[in-house]
PDB file with SEQRES, HELIX, SHEET and CRYST1 records, atoms N, CA, C and O in Angstrom:
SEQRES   1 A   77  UNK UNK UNK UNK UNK UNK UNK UNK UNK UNK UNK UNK UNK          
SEQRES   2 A   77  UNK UNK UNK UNK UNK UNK UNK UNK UNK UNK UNK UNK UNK          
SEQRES   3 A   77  UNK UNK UNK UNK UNK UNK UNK UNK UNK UNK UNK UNK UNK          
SEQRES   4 A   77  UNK UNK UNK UNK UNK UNK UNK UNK UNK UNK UNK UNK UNK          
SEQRES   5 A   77  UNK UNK UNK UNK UNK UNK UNK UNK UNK UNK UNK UNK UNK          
SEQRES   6 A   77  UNK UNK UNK UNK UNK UNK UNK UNK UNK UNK UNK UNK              
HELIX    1 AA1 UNK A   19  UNK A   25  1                                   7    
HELIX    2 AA2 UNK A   32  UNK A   40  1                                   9    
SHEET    1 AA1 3 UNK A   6  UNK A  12  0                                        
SHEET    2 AA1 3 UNK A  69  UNK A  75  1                                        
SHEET    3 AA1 3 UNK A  63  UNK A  66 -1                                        
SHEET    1 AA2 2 UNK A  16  UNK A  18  0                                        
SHEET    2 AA2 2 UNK A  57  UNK A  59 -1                                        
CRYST1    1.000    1.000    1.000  90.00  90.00  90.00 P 1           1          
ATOM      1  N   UNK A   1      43.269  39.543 -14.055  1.00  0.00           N  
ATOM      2  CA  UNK A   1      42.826  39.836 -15.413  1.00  0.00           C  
ATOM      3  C   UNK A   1      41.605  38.976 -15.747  1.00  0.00           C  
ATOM      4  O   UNK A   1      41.746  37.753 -15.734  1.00  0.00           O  
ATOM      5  N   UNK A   2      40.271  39.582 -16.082  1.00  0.00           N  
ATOM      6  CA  UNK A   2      39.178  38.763 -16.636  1.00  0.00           C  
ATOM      7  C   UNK A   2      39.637  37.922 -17.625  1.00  0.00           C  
ATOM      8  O   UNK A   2      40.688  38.126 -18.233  1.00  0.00           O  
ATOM      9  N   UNK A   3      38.832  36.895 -17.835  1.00  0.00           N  
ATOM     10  CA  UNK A   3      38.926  35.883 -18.776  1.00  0.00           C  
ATOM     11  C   UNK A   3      37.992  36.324 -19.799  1.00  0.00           C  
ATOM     12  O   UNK A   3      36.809  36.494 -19.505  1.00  0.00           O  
ATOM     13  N   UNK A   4      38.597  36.601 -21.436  1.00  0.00           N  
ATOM     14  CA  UNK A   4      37.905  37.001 -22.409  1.00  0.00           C  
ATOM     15  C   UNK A   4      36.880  36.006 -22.928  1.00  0.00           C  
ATOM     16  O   UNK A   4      37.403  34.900 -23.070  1.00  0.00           O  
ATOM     17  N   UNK A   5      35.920  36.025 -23.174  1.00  0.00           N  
ATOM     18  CA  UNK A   5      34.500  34.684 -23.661  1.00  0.00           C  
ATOM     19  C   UNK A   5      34.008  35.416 -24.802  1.00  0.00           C  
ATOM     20  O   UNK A   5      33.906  36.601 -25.119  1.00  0.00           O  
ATOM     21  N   UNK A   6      33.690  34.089 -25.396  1.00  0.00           N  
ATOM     22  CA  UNK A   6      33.528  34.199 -27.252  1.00  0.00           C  
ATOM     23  C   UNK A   6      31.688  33.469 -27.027  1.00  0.00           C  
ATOM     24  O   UNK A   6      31.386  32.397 -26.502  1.00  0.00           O  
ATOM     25  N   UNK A   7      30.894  34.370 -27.554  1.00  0.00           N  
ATOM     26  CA  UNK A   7      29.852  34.110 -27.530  1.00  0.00           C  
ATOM     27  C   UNK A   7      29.473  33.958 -29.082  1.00  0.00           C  
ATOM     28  O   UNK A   7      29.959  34.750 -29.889  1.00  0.00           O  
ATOM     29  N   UNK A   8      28.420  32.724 -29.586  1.00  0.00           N  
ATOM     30  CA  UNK A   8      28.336  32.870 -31.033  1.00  0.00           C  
ATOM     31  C   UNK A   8      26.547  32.055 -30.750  1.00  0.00           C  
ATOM     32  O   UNK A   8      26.090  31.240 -29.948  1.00  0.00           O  
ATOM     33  N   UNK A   9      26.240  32.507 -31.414  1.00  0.00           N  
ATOM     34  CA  UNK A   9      24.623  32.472 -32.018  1.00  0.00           C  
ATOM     35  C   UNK A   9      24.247  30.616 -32.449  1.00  0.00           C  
ATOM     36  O   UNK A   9      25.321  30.061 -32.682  1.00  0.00           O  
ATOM     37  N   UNK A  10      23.361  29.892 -32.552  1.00  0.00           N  
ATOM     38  CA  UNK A  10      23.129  28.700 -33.345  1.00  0.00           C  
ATOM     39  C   UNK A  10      21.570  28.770 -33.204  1.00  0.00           C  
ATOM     40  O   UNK A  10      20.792  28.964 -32.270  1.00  0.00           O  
ATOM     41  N   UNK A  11      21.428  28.455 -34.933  1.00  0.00           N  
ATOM     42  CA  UNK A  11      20.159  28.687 -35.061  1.00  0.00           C  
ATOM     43  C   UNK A  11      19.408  26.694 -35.296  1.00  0.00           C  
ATOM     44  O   UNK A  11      19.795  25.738 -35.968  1.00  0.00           O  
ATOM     45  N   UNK A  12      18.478  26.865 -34.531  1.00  0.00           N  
ATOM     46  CA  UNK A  12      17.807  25.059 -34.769  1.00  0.00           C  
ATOM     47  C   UNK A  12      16.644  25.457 -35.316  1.00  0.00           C  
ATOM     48  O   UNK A  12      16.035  26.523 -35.220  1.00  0.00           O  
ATOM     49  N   UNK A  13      16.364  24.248 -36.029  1.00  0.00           N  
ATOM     50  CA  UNK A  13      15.457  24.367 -36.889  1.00  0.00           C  
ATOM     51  C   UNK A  13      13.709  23.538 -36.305  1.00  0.00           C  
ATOM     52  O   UNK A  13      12.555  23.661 -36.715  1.00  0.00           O  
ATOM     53  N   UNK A  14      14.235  22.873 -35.392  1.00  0.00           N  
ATOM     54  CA  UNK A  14      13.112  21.939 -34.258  1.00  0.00           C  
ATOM     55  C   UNK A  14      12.883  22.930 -33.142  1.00  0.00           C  
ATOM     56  O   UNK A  14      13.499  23.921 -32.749  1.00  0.00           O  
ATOM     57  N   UNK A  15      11.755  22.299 -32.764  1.00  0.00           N  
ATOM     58  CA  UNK A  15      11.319  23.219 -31.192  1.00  0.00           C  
ATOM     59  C   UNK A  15      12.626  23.265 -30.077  1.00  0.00           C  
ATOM     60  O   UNK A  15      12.910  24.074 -29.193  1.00  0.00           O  
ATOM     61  N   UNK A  16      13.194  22.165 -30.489  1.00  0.00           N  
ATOM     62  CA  UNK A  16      14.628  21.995 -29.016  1.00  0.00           C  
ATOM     63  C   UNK A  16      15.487  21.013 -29.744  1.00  0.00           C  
ATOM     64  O   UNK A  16      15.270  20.390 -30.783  1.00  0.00           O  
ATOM     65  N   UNK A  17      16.670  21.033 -28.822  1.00  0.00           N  
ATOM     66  CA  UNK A  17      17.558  20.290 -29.315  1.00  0.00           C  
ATOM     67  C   UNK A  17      17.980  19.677 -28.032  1.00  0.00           C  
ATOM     68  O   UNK A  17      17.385  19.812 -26.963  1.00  0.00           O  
ATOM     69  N   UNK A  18      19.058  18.992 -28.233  1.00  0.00           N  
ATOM     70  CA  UNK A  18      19.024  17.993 -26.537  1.00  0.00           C  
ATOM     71  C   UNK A  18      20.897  18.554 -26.565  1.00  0.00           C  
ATOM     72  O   UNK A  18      21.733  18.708 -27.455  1.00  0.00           O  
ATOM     73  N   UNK A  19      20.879  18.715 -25.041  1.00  0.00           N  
ATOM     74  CA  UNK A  19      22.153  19.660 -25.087  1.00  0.00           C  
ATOM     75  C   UNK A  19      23.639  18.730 -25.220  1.00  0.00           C  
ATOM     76  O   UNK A  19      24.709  19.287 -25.468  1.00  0.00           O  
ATOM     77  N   UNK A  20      23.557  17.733 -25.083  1.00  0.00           N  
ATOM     78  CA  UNK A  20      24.603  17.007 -25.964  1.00  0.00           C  
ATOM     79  C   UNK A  20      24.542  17.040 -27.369  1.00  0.00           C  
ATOM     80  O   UNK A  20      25.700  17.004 -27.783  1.00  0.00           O  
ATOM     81  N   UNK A  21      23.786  17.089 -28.242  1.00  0.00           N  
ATOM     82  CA  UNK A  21      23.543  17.704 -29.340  1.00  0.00           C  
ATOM     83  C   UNK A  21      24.161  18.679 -29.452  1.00  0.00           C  
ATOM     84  O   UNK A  21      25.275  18.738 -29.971  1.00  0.00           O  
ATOM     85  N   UNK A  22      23.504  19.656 -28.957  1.00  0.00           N  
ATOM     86  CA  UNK A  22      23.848  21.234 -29.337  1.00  0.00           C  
ATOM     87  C   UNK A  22      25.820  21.330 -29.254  1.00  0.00           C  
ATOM     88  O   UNK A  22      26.639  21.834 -30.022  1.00  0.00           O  
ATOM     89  N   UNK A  23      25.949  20.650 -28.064  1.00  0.00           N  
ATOM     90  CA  UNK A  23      27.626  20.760 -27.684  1.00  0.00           C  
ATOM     91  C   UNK A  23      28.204  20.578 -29.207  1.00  0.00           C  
ATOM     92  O   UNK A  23      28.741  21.444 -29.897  1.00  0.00           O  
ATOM     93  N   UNK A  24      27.936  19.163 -29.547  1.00  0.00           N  
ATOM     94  CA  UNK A  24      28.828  19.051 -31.063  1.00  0.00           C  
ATOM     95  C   UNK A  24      28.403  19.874 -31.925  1.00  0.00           C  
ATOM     96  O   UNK A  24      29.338  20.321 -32.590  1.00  0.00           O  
ATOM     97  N   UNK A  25      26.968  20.456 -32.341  1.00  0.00           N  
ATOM     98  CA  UNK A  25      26.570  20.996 -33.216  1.00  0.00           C  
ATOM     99  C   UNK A  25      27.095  22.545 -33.488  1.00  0.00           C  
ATOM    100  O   UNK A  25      27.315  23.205 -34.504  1.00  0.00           O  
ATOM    101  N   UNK A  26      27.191  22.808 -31.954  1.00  0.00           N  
ATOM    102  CA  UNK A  26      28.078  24.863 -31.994  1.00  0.00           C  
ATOM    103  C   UNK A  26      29.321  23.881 -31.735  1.00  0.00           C  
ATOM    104  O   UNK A  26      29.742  24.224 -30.630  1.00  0.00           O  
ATOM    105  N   UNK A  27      30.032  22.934 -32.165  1.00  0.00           N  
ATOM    106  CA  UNK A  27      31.526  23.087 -31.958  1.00  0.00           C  
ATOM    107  C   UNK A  27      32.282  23.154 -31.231  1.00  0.00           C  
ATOM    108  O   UNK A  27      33.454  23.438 -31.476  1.00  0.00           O  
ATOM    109  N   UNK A  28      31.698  22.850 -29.863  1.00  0.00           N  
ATOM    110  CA  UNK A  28      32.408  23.245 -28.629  1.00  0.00           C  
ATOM    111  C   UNK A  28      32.815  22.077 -27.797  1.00  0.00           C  
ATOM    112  O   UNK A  28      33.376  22.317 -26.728  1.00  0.00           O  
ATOM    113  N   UNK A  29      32.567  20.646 -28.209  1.00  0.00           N  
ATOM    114  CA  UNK A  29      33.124  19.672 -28.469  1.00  0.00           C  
ATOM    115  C   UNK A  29      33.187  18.489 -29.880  1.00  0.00           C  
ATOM    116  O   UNK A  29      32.389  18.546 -30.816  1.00  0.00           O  
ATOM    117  N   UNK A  30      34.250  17.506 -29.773  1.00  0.00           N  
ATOM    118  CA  UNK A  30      34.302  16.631 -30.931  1.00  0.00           C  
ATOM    119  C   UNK A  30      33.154  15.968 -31.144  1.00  0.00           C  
ATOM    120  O   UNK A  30      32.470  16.220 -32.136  1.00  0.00           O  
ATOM    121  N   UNK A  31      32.711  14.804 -30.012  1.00  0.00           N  
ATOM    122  CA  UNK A  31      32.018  13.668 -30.169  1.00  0.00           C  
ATOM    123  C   UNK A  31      31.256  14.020 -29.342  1.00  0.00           C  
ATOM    124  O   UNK A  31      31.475  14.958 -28.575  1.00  0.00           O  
ATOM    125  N   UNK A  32      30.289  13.369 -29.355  1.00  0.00           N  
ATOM    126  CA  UNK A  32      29.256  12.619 -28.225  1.00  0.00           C  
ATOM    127  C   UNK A  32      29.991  12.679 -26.722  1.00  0.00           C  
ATOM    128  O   UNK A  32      30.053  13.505 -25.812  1.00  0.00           O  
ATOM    129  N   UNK A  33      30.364  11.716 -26.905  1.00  0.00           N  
ATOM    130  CA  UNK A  33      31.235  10.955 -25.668  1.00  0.00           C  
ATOM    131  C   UNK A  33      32.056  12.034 -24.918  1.00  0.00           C  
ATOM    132  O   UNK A  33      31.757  12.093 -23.726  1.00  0.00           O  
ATOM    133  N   UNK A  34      32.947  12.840 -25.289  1.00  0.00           N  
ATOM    134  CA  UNK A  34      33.410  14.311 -24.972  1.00  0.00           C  
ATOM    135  C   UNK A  34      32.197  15.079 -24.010  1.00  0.00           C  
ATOM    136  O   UNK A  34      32.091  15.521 -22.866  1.00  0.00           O  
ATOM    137  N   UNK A  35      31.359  14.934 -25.253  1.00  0.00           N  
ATOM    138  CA  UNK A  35      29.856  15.925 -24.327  1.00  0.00           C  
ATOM    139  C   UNK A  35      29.086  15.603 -23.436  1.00  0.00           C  
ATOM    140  O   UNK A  35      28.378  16.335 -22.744  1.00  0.00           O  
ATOM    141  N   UNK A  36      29.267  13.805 -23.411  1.00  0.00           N  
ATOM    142  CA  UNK A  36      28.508  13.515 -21.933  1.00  0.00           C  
ATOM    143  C   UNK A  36      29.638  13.430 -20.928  1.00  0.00           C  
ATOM    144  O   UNK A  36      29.402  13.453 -19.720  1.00  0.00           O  
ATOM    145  N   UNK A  37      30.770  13.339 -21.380  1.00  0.00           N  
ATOM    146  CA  UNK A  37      32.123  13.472 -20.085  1.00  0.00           C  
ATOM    147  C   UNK A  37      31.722  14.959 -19.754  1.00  0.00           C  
ATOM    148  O   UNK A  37      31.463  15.209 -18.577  1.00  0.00           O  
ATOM    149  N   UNK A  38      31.659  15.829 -20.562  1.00  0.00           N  
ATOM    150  CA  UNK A  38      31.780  17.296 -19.972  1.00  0.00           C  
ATOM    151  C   UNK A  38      30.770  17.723 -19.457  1.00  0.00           C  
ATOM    152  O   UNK A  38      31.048  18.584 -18.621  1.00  0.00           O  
ATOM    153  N   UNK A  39      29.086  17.422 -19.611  1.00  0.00           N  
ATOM    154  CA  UNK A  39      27.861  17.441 -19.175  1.00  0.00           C  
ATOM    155  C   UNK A  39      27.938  16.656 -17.269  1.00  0.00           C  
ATOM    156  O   UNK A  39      27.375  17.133 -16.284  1.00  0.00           O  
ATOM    157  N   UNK A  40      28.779  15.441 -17.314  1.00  0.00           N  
ATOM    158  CA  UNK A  40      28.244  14.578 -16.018  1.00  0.00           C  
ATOM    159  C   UNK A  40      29.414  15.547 -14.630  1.00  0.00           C  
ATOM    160  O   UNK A  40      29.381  15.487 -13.401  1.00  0.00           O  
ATOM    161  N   UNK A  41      30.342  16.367 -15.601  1.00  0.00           N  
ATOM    162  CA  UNK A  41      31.232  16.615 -14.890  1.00  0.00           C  
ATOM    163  C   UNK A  41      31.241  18.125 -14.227  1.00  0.00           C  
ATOM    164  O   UNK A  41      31.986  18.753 -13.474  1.00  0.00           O  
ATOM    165  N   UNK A  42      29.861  18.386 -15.000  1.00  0.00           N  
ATOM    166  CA  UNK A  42      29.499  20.163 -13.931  1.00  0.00           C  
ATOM    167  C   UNK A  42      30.326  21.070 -15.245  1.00  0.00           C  
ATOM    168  O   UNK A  42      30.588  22.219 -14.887  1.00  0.00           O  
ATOM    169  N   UNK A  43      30.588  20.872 -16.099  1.00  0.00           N  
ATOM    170  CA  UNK A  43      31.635  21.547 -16.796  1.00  0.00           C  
ATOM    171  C   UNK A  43      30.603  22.667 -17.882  1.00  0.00           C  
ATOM    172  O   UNK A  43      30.949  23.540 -18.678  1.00  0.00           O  
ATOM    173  N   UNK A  44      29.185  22.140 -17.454  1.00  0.00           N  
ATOM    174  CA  UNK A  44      28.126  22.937 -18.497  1.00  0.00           C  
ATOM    175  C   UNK A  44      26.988  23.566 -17.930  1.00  0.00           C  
ATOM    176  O   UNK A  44      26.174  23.029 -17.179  1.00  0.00           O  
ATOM    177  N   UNK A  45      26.979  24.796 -18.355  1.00  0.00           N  
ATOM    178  CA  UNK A  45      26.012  25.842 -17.437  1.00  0.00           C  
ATOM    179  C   UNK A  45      24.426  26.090 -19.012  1.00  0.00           C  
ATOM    180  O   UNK A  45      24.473  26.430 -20.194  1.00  0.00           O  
ATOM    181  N   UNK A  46      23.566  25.778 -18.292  1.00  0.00           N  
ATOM    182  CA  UNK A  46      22.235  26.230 -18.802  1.00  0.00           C  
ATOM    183  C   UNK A  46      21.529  27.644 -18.761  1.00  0.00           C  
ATOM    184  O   UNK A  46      20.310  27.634 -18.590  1.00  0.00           O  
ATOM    185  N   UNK A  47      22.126  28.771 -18.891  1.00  0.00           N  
ATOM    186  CA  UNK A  47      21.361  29.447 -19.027  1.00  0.00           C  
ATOM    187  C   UNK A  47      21.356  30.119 -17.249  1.00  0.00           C  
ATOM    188  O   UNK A  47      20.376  30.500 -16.609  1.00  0.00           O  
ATOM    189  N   UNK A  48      23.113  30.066 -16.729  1.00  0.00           N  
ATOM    190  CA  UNK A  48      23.823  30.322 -16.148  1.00  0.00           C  
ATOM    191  C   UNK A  48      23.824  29.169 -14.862  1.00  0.00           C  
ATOM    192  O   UNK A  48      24.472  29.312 -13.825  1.00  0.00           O  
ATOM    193  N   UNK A  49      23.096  28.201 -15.128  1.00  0.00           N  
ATOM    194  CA  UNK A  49      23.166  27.261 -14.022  1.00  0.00           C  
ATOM    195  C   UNK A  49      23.697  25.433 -14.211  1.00  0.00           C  
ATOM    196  O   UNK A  49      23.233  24.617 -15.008  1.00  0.00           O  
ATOM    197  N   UNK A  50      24.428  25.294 -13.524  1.00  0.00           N  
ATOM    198  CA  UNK A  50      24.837  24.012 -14.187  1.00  0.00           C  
ATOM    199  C   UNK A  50      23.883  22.856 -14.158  1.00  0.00           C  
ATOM    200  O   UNK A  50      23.132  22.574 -13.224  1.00  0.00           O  
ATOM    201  N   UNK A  51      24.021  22.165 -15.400  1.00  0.00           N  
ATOM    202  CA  UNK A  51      23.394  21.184 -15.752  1.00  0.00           C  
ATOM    203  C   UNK A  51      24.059  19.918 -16.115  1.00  0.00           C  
ATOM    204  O   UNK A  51      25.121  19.815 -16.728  1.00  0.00           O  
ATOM    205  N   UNK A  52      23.396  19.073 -15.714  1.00  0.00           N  
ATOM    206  CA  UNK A  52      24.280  17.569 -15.571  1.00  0.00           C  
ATOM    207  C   UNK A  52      23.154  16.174 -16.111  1.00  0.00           C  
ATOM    208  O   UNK A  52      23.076  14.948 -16.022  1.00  0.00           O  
ATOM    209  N   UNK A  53      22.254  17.603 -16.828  1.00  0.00           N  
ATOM    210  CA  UNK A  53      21.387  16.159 -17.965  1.00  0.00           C  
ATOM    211  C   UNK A  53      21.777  16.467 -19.048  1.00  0.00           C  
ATOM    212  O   UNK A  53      21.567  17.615 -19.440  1.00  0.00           O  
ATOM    213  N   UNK A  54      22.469  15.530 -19.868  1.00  0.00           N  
ATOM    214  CA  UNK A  54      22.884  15.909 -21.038  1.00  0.00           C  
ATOM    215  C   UNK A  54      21.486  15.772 -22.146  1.00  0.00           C  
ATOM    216  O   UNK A  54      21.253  16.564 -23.059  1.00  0.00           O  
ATOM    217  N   UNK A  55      20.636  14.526 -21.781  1.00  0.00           N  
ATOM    218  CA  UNK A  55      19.136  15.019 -23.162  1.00  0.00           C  
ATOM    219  C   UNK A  55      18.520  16.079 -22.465  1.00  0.00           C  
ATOM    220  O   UNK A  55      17.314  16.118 -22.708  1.00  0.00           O  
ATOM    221  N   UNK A  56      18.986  17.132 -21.528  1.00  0.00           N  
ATOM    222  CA  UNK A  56      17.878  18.122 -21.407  1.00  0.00           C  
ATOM    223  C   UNK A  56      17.777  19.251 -22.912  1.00  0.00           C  
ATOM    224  O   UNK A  56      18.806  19.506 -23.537  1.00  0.00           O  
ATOM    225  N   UNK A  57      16.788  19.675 -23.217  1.00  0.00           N  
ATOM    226  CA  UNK A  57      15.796  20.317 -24.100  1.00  0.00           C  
ATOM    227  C   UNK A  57      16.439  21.802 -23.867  1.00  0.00           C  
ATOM    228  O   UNK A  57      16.199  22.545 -22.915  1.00  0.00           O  
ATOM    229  N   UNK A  58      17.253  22.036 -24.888  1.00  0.00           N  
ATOM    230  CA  UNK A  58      17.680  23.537 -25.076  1.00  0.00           C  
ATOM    231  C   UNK A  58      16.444  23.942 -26.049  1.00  0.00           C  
ATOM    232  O   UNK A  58      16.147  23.472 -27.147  1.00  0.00           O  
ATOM    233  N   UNK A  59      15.937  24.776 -25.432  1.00  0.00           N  
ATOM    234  CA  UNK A  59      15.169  25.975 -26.951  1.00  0.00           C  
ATOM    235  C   UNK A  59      15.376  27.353 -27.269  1.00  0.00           C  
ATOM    236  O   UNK A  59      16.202  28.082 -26.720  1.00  0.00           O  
ATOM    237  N   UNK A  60      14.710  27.623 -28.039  1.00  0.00           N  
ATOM    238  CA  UNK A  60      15.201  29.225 -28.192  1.00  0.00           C  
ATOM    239  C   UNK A  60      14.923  30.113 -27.399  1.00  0.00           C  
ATOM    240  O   UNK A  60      13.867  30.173 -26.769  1.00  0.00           O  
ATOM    241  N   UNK A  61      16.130  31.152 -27.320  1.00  0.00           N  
ATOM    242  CA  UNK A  61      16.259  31.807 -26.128  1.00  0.00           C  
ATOM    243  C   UNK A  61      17.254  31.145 -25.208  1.00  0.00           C  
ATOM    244  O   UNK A  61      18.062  31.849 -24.602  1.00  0.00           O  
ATOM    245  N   UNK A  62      17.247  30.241 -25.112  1.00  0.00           N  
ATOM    246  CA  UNK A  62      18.453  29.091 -23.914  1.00  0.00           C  
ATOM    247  C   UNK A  62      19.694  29.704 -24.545  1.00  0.00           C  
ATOM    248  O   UNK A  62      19.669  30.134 -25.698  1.00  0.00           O  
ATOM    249  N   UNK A  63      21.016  29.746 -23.613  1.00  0.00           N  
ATOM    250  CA  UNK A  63      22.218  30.266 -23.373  1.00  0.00           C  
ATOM    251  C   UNK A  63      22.552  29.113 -22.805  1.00  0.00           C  
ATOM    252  O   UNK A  63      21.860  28.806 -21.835  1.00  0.00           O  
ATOM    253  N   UNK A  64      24.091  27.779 -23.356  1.00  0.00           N  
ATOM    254  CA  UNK A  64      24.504  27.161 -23.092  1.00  0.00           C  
ATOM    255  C   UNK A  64      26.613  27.741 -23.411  1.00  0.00           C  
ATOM    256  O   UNK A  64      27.249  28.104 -24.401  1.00  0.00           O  
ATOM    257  N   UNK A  65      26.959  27.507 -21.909  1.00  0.00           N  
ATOM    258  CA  UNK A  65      28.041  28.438 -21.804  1.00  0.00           C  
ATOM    259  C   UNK A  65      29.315  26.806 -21.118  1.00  0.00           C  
ATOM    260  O   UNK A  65      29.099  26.152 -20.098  1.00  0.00           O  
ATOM    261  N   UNK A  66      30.257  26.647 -21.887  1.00  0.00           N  
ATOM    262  CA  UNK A  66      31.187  25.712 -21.467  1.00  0.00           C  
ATOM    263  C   UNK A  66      32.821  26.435 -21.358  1.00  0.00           C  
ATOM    264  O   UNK A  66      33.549  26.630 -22.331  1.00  0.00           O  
ATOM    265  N   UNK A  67      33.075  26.682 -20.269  1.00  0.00           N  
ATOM    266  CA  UNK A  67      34.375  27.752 -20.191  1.00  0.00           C  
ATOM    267  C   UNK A  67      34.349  28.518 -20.602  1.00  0.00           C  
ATOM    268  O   UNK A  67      33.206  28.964 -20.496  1.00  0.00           O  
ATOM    269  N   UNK A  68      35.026  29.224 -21.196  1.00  0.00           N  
ATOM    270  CA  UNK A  68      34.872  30.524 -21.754  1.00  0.00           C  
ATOM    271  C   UNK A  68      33.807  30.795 -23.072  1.00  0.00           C  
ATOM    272  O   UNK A  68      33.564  31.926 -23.494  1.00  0.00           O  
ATOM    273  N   UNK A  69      33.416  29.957 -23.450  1.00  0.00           N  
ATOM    274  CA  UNK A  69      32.571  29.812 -24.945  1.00  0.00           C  
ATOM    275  C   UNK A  69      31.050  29.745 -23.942  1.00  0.00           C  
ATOM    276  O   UNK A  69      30.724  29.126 -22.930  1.00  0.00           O  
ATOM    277  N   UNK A  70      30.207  30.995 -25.083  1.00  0.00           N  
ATOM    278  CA  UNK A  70      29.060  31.037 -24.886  1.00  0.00           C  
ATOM    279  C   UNK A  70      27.801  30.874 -26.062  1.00  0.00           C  
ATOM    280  O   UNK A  70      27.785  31.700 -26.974  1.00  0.00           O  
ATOM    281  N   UNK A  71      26.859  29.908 -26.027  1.00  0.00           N  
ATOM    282  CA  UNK A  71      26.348  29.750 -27.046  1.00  0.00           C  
ATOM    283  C   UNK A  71      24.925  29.986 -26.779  1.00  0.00           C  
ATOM    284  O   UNK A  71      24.203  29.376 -25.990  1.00  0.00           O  
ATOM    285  N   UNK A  72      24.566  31.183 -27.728  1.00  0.00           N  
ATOM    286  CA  UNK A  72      23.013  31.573 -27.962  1.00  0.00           C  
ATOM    287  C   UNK A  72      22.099  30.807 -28.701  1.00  0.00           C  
ATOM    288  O   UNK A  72      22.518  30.545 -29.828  1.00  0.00           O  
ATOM    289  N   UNK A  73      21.194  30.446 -28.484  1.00  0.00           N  
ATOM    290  CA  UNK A  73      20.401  29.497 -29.243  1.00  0.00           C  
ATOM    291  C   UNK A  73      18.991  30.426 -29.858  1.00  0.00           C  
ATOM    292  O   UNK A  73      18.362  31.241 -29.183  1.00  0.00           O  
ATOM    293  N   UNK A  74      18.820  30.208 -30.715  1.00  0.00           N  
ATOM    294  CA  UNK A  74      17.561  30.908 -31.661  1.00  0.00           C  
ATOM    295  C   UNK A  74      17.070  29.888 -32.618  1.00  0.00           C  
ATOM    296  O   UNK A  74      17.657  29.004 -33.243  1.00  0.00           O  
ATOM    297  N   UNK A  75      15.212  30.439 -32.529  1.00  0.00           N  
ATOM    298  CA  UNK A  75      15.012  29.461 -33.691  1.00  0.00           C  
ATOM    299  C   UNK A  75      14.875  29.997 -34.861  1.00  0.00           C  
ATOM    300  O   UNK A  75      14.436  31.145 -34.934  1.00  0.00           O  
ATOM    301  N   UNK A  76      15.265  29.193 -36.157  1.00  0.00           N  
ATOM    302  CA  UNK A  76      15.142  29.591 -37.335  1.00  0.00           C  
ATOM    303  C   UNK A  76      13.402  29.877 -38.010  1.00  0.00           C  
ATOM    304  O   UNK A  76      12.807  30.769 -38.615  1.00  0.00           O  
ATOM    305  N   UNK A  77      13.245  29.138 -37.710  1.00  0.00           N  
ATOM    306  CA  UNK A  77      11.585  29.692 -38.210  1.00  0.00           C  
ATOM    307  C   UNK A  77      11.465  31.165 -38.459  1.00  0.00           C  
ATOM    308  O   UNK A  77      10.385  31.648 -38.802  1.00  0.00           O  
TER     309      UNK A  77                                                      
END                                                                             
């Protein structure tokens, strides 16, 4: 049986956001500290490829996906 994934939109208001950021900001972890445990641990895909810098530069258009949760990034401008 496929695994069902919840994709949801976040709009930033800066050119980028740094993807430990973004983690707490769409909700998809508590703290900081959560998001660089889950960033160093392969547990976070960029835009379908894993990434293991947590200040790397999400911008709009970037797709940051942690288990089943998928998060679209757009800018507000």
């Amino acid at each position: 049986m496929a695994q069902k994934s919840e994709t949801s939109t976040v709009r930033i208001r800066t050119e980028f956001i740094k993807l430990d950021s973004l983690l707490k900001f769409a909700g998809l972890c508590d703290t900081g500290g959560f998001a660089k445990e889950l960033v160093q641990q392969g547990a976070v895909k960029v835009n379908g490829e894993v990434c293991t810098m947590r200040g790397k530069k999400i911008r709009s258009g970037d797709t940051v996906s942690v288990d089943k949760f998928t998060v679209k990034v757009e800018s507000e401008s």
